[in-house]
N, C-alpha and C positions, 0 to 999 in steps of 0.2 A: 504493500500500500504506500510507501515511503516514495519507491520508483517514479519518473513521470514517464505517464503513461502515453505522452508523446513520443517520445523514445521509447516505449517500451514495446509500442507497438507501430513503431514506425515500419515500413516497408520493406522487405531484404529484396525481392526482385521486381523487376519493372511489369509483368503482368498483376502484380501484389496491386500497384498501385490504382486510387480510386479517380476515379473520373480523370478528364485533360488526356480521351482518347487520342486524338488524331495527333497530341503533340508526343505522346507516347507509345505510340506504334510508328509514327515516323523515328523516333530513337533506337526503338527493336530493330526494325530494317535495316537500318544501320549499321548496327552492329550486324549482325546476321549477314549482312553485302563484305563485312571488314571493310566500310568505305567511311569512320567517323569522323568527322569535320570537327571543326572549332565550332561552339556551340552558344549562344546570345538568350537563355532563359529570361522571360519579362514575365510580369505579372504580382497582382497583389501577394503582399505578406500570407504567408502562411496557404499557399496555392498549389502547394506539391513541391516546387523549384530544387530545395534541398534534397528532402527524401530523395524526390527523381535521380539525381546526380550520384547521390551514396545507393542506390540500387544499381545504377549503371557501373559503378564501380564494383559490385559483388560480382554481375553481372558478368563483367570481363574477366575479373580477375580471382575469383573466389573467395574463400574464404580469409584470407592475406591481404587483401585488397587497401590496408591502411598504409602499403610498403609503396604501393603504386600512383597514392591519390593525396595529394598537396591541397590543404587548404585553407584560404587566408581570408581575413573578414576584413573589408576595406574598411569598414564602419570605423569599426575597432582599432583599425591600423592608422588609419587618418585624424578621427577623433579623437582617440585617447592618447597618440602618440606613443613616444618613448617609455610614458607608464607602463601601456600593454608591454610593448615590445619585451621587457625587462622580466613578465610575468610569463611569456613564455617559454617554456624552457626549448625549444627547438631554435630558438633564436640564441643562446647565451653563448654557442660555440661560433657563430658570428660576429656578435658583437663583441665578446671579449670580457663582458663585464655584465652585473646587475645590478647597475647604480645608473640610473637615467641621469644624473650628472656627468656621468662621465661622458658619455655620449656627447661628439661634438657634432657627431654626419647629422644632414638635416634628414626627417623622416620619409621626404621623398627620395634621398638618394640610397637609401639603404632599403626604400620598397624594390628601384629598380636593381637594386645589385641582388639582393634576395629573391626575388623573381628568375633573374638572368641565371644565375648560379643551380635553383632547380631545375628551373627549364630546359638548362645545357648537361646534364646528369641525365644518362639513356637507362632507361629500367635492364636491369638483370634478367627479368624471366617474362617479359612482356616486349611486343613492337612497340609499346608507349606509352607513356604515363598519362594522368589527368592530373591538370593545376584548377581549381575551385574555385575562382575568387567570387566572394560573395557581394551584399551591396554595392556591387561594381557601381553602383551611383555616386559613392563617396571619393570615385578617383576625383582628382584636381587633371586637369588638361595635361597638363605635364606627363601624369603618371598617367594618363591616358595613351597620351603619344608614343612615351615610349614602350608600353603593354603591346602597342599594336606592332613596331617594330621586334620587337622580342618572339610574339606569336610567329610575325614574318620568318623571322630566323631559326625559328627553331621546331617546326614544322613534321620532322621526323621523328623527332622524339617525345615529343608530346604533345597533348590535345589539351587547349583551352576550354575552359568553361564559366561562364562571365553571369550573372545573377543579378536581374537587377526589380526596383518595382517602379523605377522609369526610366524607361526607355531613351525620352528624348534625350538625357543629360549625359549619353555617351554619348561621343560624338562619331560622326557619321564614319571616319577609315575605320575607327575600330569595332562599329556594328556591323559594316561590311566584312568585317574578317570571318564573321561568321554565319551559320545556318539560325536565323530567329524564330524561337517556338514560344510561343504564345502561352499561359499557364491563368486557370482561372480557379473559381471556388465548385467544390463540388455539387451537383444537382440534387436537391433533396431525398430523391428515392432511393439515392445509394448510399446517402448519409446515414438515413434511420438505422436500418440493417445494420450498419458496422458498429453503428454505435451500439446495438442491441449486442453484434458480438462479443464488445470490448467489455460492457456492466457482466456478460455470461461469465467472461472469463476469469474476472475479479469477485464474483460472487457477490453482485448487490442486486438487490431489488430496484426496478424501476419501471414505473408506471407508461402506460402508452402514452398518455398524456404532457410527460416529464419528454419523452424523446420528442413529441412534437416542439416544444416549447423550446428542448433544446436545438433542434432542426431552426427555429425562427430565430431566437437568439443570435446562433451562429452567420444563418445567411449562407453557409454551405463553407463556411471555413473550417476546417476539418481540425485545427490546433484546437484553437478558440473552442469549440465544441467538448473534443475530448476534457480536455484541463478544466473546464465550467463541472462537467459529470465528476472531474475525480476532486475538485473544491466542495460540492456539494454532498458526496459520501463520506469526504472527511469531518464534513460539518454534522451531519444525521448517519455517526455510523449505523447503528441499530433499526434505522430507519428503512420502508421502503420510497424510494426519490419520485415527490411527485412534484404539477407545474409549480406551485408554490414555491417551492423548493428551490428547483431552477431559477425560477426570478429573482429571489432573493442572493441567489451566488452570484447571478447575471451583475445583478447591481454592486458586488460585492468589487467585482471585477473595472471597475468604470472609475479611471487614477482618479483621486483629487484634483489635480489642476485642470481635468474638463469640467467636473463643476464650476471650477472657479470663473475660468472661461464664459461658460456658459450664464453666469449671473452676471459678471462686468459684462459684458457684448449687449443683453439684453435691459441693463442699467445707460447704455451707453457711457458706461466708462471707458474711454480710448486708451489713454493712459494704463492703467491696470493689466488692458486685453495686451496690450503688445507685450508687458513686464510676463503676462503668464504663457505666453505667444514661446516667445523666446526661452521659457525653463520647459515646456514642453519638447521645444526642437530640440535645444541647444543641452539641456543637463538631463533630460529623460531621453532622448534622443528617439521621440518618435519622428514617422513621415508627416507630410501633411497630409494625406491619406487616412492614415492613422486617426490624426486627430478629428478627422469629418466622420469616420466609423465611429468615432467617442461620444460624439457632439451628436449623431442620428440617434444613438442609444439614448440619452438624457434629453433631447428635444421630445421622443417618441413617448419618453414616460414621465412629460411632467405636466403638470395640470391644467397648462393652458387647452384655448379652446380648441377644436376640429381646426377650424381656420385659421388660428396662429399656429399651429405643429403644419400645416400646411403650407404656409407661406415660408417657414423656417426653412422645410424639407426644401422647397423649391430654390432656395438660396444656396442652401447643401449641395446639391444635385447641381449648380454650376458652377460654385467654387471646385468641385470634383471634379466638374468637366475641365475647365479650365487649366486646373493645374495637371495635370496627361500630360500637356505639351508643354509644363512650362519651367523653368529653370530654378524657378526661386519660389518656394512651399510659403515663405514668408510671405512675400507681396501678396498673396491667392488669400490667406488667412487671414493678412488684417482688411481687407476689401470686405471681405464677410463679416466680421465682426461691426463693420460701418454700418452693416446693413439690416444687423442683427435687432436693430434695438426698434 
């Protein structure tokens, strides 16, 4: 019960995987042809993207498959810098040291030399490796450019795999480098079922009612879903999990600073929205994505009338749009809160 049960019941092979057919039998084929390309995964948080790639990897490579598959969380590497770096221990025989003061190389020169250095290492027991990099949205241009020159080069030995939940902010040579597969939320009718598997397997009671609620909850996010079921059996062991239940964890799950958000906006406090704007992006490090999935939830269940959660949603719905294409989560975010009130 301690386990999370996203891991725990994450995917070992790529027919495992739940919905995001056509981007997932284009990957089997693939492999199956031995013709696998550099690969451009897009799509919302928690959409398959990872799973996908660490099945791909069992996939090829079996049960060893962590000998063959590199990988780096831009987020993480860009964000938190030399902290991270320091806390990894696969990095300490690079850098030399575990003191981020010591550290004088700037983070992006030691991304592209750490990149260059696995990329140009040919697997032992394999035609190729796979390098992971994840929130590929958190590269800086720089590390962009040169990721793309790197994939150029080194083409024989390994296969890139780039993850990102938008699209636009890679820039165009390095989306070109690769084949883009598209990654969504799973369709309700596959969702109930698994989720009835996973309560089977764990031994908990839960009501048909509790799976729908958790079905709507989620939206067909398949994280979000499971981790809501396993917050709510930790909350009523003894219990069997009905909608109440659900809702209650649902909301459990909804950070603080989107409340907070959500009263200044609708106070028209400008001020405030941007101070909670920026601890959201910038020290919780959600998307702006994120935050409009935060902000549906708390709009959808709060007391206003039919017609203000309606005009809310509709503001939702094109700050969402909007931000797809667009470079900066911030500008999309305070525009909505202007509009909020």
């Amino acid at each position: 019960m301690n386990d999370l049960w996203t891991v725990k019941y994450r995917p070992e092979r790529l027919d495992d995987i739940l919905g995001n057919d056509g981007s997932v039998s284009t990957i089997i084929q693939l492999v199956h042809a031995n013709n696998l390309p550099h690969l451009v995964l897009h799509g919302p948080r928690n959409s398959g993207k990872s799973s996908t790639v660490f099945a791909l990897a069992y996939e090829l490579y079996g049960e060893g498959y962590e000998r063959n598959l590199t990988y780096f969380n831009a987020s993480d590497f860009f964000d938190q810098g030399k902290s991270y770096l320091v806390r990894d221990k696969r990095f300490i025989h690079f850098l030399g040291t575990d003191d981020p003061k010591k550290i004088h190389t700037s983070v992006i020169s030691i991304f592209k030399e750490l990149v260059n250095e696995y990329a140009s290492m040919g697997s032992i027991d394999a035609d190729y490796k796979l390098i992971f990099i994840d929130n590929a949205e958190s590269l800086n241009t720089s590390a962009q450019h040169a990721l793309r020159r790197i994939m150029e080069r080194y083409t024989r030995t390994c296969r890139f795999i780039l993850s990102t939940t938008q699209l636009s902010k890679l820039i165009a040579p390095l989306r070109s480098r690769g084949l883009q597969l598209f990654f969504t939320y799973v369709a309700c009718e596959e969702l109930k079922p698994h989720l009835r598997r996973v309560a089977e397997q764990e031994g908990i009671a839960v009501s048909d009612d509790a799976l729908d609620a958790l079905v709507y909850h989620s939206r067909g996010n398949v994280g979000d879903a499971i981790l809501t079921m396993q917050y709510a059996s930790l909350q009523y062991p003894d219990s069997e999990l009905t909608a109440e239940i659900i809702y209650e964890a649902s909301l459990a799950e909804v950070p603080e600073g989107i409340s907070m958000l959500y009263e200044s906006a609708t106070k028209h406090d400008l001020t405030e929205s941007r101070k909670t704007i920026d601890r959201l992006l910038i020290r919780d490090g959600m998307s702006g994505s994120e935050v409009i999935r935060y902000l549906y939830d708390v709009i959808t269940r709060s007391n206003g009338s039919d017609e203000e959660i309606a005009r809310l949603v509709l503001k939702l719905a094109d700050a969402d749009y909007h931000m797809k294409d667009a470079a900066n989560d911030r500008i999309h975010l305070e525009a909505l809160v202007t509009e909020m009130a």
